[in-house]
Structure formats: C-alpha cells, structure tokens
C-alpha positions, 0 to 999 in steps of 0.5 A, a space after each residue: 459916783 465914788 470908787 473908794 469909801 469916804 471915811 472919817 475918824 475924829 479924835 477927842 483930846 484935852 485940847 484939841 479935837 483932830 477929824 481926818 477925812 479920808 476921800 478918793 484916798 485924799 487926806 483933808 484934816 483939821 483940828 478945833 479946839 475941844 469944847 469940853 462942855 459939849 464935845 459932840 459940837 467940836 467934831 460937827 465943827 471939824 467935820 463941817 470943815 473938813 466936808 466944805 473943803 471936800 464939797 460933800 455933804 454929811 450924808 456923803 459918809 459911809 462910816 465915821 470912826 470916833 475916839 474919845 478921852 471922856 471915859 479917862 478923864 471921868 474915871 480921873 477927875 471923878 466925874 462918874 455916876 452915883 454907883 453902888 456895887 453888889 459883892 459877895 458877903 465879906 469881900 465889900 472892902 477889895 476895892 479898898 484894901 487893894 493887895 498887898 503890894 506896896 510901890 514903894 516900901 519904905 514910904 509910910 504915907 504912900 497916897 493910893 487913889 481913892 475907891 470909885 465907890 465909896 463904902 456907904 455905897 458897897 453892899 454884900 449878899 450872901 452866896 459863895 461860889 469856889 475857885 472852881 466854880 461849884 456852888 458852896 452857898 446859895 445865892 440869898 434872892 431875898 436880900 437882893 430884892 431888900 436891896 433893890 428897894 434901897 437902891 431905889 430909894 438912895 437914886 443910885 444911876 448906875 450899879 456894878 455886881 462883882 461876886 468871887 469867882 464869877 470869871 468861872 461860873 458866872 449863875 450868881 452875878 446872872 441871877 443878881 442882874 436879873 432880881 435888880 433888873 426886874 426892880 429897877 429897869 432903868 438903872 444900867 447893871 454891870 457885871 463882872 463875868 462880862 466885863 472882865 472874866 478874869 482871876 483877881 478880885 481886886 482888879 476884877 472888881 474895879 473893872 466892873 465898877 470903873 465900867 458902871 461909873 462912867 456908863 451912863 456919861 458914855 451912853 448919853 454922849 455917843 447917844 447924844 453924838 449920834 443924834 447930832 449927826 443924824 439932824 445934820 444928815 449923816 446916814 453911816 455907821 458910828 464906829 468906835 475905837 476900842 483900848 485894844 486898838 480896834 473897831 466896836 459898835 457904839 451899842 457895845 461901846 456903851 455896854 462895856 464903856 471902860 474899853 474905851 479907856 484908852 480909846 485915842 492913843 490906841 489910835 496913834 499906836 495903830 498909826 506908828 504900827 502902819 508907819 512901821 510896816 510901809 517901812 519894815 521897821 521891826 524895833 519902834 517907839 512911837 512918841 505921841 504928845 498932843 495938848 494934854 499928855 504925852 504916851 509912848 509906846 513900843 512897836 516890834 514885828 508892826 504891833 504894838 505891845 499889848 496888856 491885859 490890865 493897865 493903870 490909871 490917875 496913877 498919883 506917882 509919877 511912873 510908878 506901877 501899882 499906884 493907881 486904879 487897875 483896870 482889867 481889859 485888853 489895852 494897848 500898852 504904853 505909858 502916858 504922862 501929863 506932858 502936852 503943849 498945854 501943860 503947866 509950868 511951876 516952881 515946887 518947894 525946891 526951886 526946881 521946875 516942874 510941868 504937869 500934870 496939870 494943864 491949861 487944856 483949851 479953855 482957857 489955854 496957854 497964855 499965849 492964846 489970849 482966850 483966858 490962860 494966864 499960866 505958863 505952859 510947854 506951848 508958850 515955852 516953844 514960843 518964846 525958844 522961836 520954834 513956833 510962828 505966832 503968826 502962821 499957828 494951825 495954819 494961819 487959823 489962829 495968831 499968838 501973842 509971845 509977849 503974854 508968854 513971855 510974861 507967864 514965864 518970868 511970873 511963874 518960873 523966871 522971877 522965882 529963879 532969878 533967870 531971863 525968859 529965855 533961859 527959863 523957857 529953855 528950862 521948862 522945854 528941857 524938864 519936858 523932854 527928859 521927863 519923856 526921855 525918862 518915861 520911855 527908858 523906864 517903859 523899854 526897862 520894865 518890858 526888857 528892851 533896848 531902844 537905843 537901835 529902835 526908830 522913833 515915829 513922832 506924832 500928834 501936834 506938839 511931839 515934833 517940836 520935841 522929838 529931835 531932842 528927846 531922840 538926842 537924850 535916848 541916843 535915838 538915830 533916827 525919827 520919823 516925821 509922817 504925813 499927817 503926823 498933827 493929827 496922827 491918832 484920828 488918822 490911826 482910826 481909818 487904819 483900824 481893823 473891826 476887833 474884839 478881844 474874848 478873854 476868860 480866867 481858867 486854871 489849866 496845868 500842863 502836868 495836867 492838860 486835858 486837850 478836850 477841855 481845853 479846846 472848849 475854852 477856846 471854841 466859847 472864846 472864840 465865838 464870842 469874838 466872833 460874834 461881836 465882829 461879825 454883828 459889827 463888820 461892815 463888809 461882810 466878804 471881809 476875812 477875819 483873822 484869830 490870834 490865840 494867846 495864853 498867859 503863864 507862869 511856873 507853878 508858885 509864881 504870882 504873875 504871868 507872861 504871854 505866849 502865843 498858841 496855835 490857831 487850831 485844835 490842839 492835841 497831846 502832841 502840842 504840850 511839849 510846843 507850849 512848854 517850849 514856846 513858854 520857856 523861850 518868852 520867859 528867857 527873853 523876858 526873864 535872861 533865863 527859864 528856872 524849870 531846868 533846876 527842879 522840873 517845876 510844873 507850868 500853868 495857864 492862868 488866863 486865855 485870850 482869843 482876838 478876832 479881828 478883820 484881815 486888812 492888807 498889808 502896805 506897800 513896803 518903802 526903803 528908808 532913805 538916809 542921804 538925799 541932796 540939799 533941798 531947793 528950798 535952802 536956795 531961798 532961805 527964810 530964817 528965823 532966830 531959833 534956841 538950839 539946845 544942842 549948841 545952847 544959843 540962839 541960832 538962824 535956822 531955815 523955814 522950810 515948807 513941807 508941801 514943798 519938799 520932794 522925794 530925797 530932799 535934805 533939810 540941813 538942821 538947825 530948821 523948822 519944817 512947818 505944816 498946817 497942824 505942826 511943825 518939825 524942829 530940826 535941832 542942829 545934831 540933825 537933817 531931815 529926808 523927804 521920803 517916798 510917803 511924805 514923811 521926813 525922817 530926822 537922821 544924825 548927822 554922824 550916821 
C-alpha cells in the first residue's frame, strides 16, 4: 500500500506531448510526439509508458492533472464552432470596431485579426441597462424567441450573449440565456457576467465569444480524454490547469473553456516559481522553449506575474494591441513562435527569419525523417553539434543531420551564398536574439531590470539555448532543473486547487462606503470558494484568499494592482489603500502625480483568488564554485559550434545521472539527459547542486 499519492500531469504541446508520474516521490516521465488528430491517444500513449516503467496499472492513479494547448490553437488557427453573438441594440459591431487605440500610429494598413464571428453572425435585441446597473429599456423577450427560431434554422453550435454593462446587473444576459435555452436545449450559451464580469465591452465581448467558440471542441475532447481513461481503467479525477496557474475541474473547464487559453505555460511558470522558492531567489525570469513556442515569464518574491487580460494570435510580433484581447486572470508572459520545430526562411531582404510557423510533430524537422522537408531551429541545433543524432529522447528516436544539412543549404544557405554551418549558426542566432529581445521588452513593459534576475530554462529545447540567450541579457546565472524536459507537466503536480472570482465595480475613495464594499467582496469571495470547495480534493486541505483591486487616479484610462487586506475593512482603511496605491504606481510609474492637484483615486475592478494552502519547500543554498567533475577524467568529446569564440570547439559529453552534488562541468560542454540536453557555451561552467539542478554560472563571477 502507497503512502504518497501517485499523480500525473500531462502536458499537450505542438510537438510534444510530455506525462510526468509522480510515484513514492519518484519522478518517471516522458514524452511522444502529439497526435494532433487524436490528442487523447498520445497522452494514454505516455501514460502507458510511464505506468510500465512504474509497474502499476491506470486504476493505480489517484489524480491525473492535464494541460492543453487546443483552446490557443482553435482560437488562432479559427478551428472553432459556427457561433452567433446576441448583443445589445446598436453595439453588433464592438467586436469589430475594436477601440481606438492604434499599436502603431503611423501604419496606414495596420492588419488586426479578424473578428471570431463574423457579422452575418451578430445579432442585437433591444434593451439597455446603465453603468450602474438600473434598468433603462426592457429587455424585448419576443424578439429573442424570433431569433431562437433562426438560430435553429441557420444550426449555429455554440452562441455567446454579451449585453452593455452585464458586469453590474447581469438579469438581461440571464433572461436571453434562459428564452434561447429553453428553444434550443442542446446549443452550449455563454454569457458574459459569468465568463468575464468585467468593465470594456470590447474586451469583454470578445471574451465571451472566444469562450463560445472553441467550447464545443474542449467539451468533446475532455468528454473524449476522459472516457478513454475510463476503458483503460483509470477510476481518479481529471483535473485541469487553468490560465491563472491553478486547479478546476473538467465540468468547469468545459463550462469556461477560454480559461484555458493559456493552460500549459501556466504549468512551467508554476515550475520556476517552485524552482525560485527551493532556492529563495526573489528576482527570476523563467525561460520555456518547447517544439512550437517559446514564453518568458517574470518571477518576483516565488510568483509569477499575474493579468487580468492577455492577447492572442497577435499578427506583430511583440506588438500590444494587435491581437484578440481575452479578459480572464492569466499568467503573465509573452510567448512567441520560437521552438525546435520552428521554420527557418529567407524574407524579401535576404535576412533570416524563424517562425511563426512550425514543422509541429507532423511531419517535423527535416532531421526526423516522418515528412518534413524545411529547415527548422531542431535541424540547426544539429548540425552546430549540440544535438547526438544518435542518443535523441533518450535513444528513442535517431536523426539524420545529412537531410538537415540539406534543408538548410536549400532554404537559407544557398539563398545566401553561405556554408550550412554558418547558416545553421545564422538561424540559431536570429533564434536567440528574438528571445533575448522578447524578454528586454516583456522586463520594459513591467518596469524591470533583469540583468540581476537568474534564469530558469526549461521545456525541451530552452537548454540548448539559454547559455547564449543569457550572454545577450548579461544574465549571470541560470538554472538547468530536474526534469527541466518536461518542466511544464511537472509544474502541474505543484499546482494548488484555485479559482480567481473577478467583478468590474466602480468605487472612489472620495467616496468609500466600507459597507458596500465589503458586499463586493463577501459575493467574490464565495464564488471563489464555492468552486474550490466543490473541486478540492482533500477536504482538510486549508485555503487561502489573496484580495486585489485594480486602480487608477480618477481621468485615467488604464489601472495597476494593489493588494487589499484579507478581512473586513473599515473607514480607517482608506488612508492604507491610498498609501499602497501611490507607492504600486511610483514603482510602476518613477512617481505618483495626486501630490500636485489632490486627484481623487478610484477602484475599477475587484479580484479575490481562493486557492489551497500548500506548503513551502525546503530552502536550498545556491552553490557557485564546486570541484571539477570526475566525469572531465573520461572525456567524451564531441566537436561543437561555440558561439562565444565563433569556431568549431571539442567540448566534453557529460551525463547528468552521473554528476554529484558540487561537481563542476567546465564549458564548452553539453550535459545530456533523456528529454534534453544542457549546452555549456565556453563563457560558462555548470554546478550540480543539491536538488539535481545545475546552475550555469559566468566564468568572471
């Protein structure tokens, strides 16, 4: 009989699709290549790996933990249903007339992305409720029974209802759910007070609809996943991770499936925020780069930065505002089309590009020999030497560098006149200074310096590249964990049971009723707690609140987030907000401006998050100087492209199941493992530390 709780977490990627067991505290993982017409069969692929290895059976599972990427790739690929949205008279194109914010003002055919439902698809009903919330016009019931009969007619599959100012009195976005309902029991209605009760119609309405769009595609694959598990015996709970980095249930993943948007890089923040606090590190970038993208992510005090809204299928590169917004709590970061699978190209001006397109698993890099015929930041790793075409995966699989080699001189060499070396190097290098770049803009955009930060690489290409990545930020440090391969699928067994309540409320501190305030809060609070409680499993576990508000001074058009106190709040309290307030908006901001004209300051939008209190890890000290590791006395070495010296160098091949506690890997190297492999560039060594991790330190530090 077991004494710990065997878990497993399975993480869904473009290419790859990574499954953790977690067994006696025993980490067994893997990773198949995603089968992107039937998902579902590559985790029960993993899984049946994993639990072989293992020697237990599915019903041996207590709890399997899954993160998907098929809601992101829907919305982006427009692989969605046949939706309609209901909205108020007058207000049918929001979601196309979007705001008046232009990303780039001077750009006179700036390319937004397209609507998710398209205009023939809008409908309005007449009926109007005001900002605060008092009923101005009736709702007209008869014309949303017309309409039910021709949403019928028309076989719409999903419909989403977004009325102005549902997020304070949601009765008509209620009572049109309830007439469509009753006419059309077997079409999924998504509303906007539930799925996203807050200020902005644009966002707002976009939210809803992302969230009727792709819910009939998430309901019949975790309908599907889930049966599948059933006929091969599994008898545990299927949990899911939400944007926001925490646990629901697949009943209410398929209700609000656009929370899962950001569902697996969620997981890998999670992961470096554990990484952060076994080490007490209080400034941290995580870096993720996996087959398909790359995300980077910024870590202070163990957790990552969290939103209330986020983008995706931008069509700038980095650019805010040019793509769809999607209002739910997330995990901040920015991602871009950056992994192994992504495809190198010559543009217009002879420079070299990579992504966003990519090679995915089928048919892959060149390199795989399954198809792919086109150049890929995988076939470039191979041919610079920092890949084994023989020892892939672990042996699993074997590459063929002479079809890389081939792709490259086709699609970037010959075009410019270089060697496959060199244009290997070229596409490896555009690679890391895209990142490098993503991430000087992700610290700019939240007023941080990241040059004092330590990085923790993760997923199964960020090793190959976070050495050189770190040379371009004048990162110092870098840490390589356990399990870094499958990092986010890790991140999913650390992962509390949470639910983020959030509700748009005008409330000025001029103002400030502590009494209605205080309602606001209680009605979050036990919506929070109400989904927690109905999907916790452990029902000793304690929970904990973590109350934030989003402010502004009074005129402006944007806010920042200032934490509130867990517990009634009185009078007394206004001078604490205004305090915490103005100190946020200093660090955000260099300075607070109420000091020149007294400007009044408002709460916009309320947030309480109830999650499980989980305990905290044993602290490790980081350790920077170690002795020369016994592996060094039986070199293998390899010849490796070194980018710090710009030549081919003879670099040692190091285990890493053979390294100690202490031992130093003198770079140039590669550390290998099954699911990934460290590079070492010559500017670096890498100590083992106490966990397993190594940490990639500076020479001159």
């Amino acid at each position: 009989m077991t004494t710990h709780p065997i878990r497993l977490g399975a993480d869904v990627g473009g290419t790859f699709t990574d499954v953790v067991l977690n067994t006696q505290n025993t980490l067994i993982s893997t990773k198949v290549l995603t089968d992107h017409t039937s998902p579902e069969q590559s985790i029960l692929d993993g899984i049946q790996m994993v639990i072989k290895q293992a020697g237990i059976r599915f019903s041996d599972i207590d709890s399997i933990i899954h993160g998907t990427t098929l809601a992101t790739n829907a919305l982006i690929e427009r692989r969605g249903a046949k939706t309609a949205l209901v909205t108020t008279e007058g207000f049918r194109d929001v979601i196309e007339m979007r705001t008046e914010n232009r990303f780039d003002q001077y750009d006179l055919n700036l390319q937004l992305p397209k609507p998710l439902v398209p205009r023939q698809h809008r409908f309005s009903v007449a009926g109007r409720i005001d900002a605060k919330g008092q009923e101005l016009q009736p709702l007209d019931k008869r014309r949303l029974e017309a309409l039910a009969d021709e949403l019928d007619r028309n076989g719409f599959d999903s419909i989403a209802i977004g009325f102005i100012h549902s997020y304070q009195n949601s009765i008509h976005e209620e009572c049109a759910r309830d007439i469509l309902t009753s006419r059309l029991p077997h079409v999924p209605i998504s509303i906007s007070a539930e799925v996203s009760p807050q200020m902005r119609e644009f966002e707002r309405f976009n939210t809803v609809c992302a969230n009727a769009y792709v819910r009939p595609q998430i309901e019949d694959y975790l309908t599907q996943l889930q049966n599948r598990l059933t006929i091969c015996g599994a008898t545990c709970p299927v949990l899911v991770i939400h944007s926001g980095g925490g646990l629901i249930s697949i009943e209410t993943a398929i209700q609000f499936p656009v929370r899962l948007v950001e569902s697996g890089p969620a997981g890998g923040a999670i992961f470096a925020a554990d990484i952060a606090a076994r080490f007490g590190l209080k400034n941290v970038i995580s870096y993720d780069m996996g087959g398909t993208t790359a995300k980077i992510c910024l870590i202070e005090n163990c957790k990552p930065q969290t939103a209330r809204t986020f983008e995706v299928a931008r069509t700038y590169r980095f650019c805010k505002g040019s793509g769809m917004p999607i209002s739910i709590p997330v995990i901040e970061m920015i991602e871009i089309g950056a992994g192994g699978g992504s495809i190198a190209w010559v543009d217009i001006m002879d420079r070299i590009q990579v992504g966003p397109e990519s090679a995915a698993s089928d048919p892959g890099p060149a390199c795989y020999r399954q198809g792919g015929s086109r150049a890929t930041i995988t076939d470039a790793d191979l041919v610079l030497g920092k890949l084994d075409p023989n020892h892939f995966a672990g042996g699993a699989m074997s590459l063929n560098a002479g079809m890389s080699k081939r792709a490259i001189a086709r699609d970037v060499g010959d075009k410019l006149s270089l060697p496959s070396l060199e244009a290997a190097f070229g596409i490896v290098e555009v690679v890391d200074e895209n990142m490098a770049n993503a991430a000087r803009i992700h610290a700019v955009e939240n007023g941080k310096d990241i040059s004092d930060s330590v990085m923790i690489a993760f997923g199964g290409a960020a090793p190959l590249h976070a050495a050189r990545v770190c040379e371009k930020l004048g990162i110092n440090q870098c840490l390589i964990p356990a399990g870094a391969g499958v990092g986010s699928a890790i991140g999913f067994l650390k992962a509390p049971f949470s639910y983020e309540a959030v509700l748009s409320r005008l409330v000025r501190l001029s103002n400030f009723d502590p009494t209605t305030v205080n309602d606001i809060l209680q009605n979050l609070c036990e919506t929070a707690e109400g989904f927690v409680q109905d999907e916790i499993i452990d029902r000793h576990a304690k929970i904990k609140r973590e109350i934030i508000t989003f402010m502004r001074y009074r005129g402006q058009g944007w806010e920042i987030p200032v934490v509130l106190p867990d517990r009634a709040l009185t009078h007394h309290d206004i001078d604490v907000i205004r305090e915490r307030f103005r100190k946020n908006y200093a660090q955000f901001f260099g300075r607070t401006i109420d000091s020149l004209n007294e400007l009044d300051i408002e709460i916009v939008t309320w947030s309480v998050k109830v999650s499980q209190n989980q305990s905290k890890p044993a602290i490790h000290k980081l350790l920077n100087h170690g002795k020369t590791s016994n592996a060094s006395n039986d070199e293998i070495l390899r010849p490796i492209f070194d980018p710090s010296s710009n030549s081919i160098r003879d670099s040692q091949i190091v285990e890493r199941a053979i390294l100690s506690v202490g031992d130093r890997v003198i770079g140039p190297a590669v550390i290998v493992e099954r699911e990934t492999s460290t590079v070492v560039t010559s500017l670096f060594d890498a100590v083992c530390q106490n966990d397993g991790s190594l940490c990639l330190i500076r020479k001159e530090c």
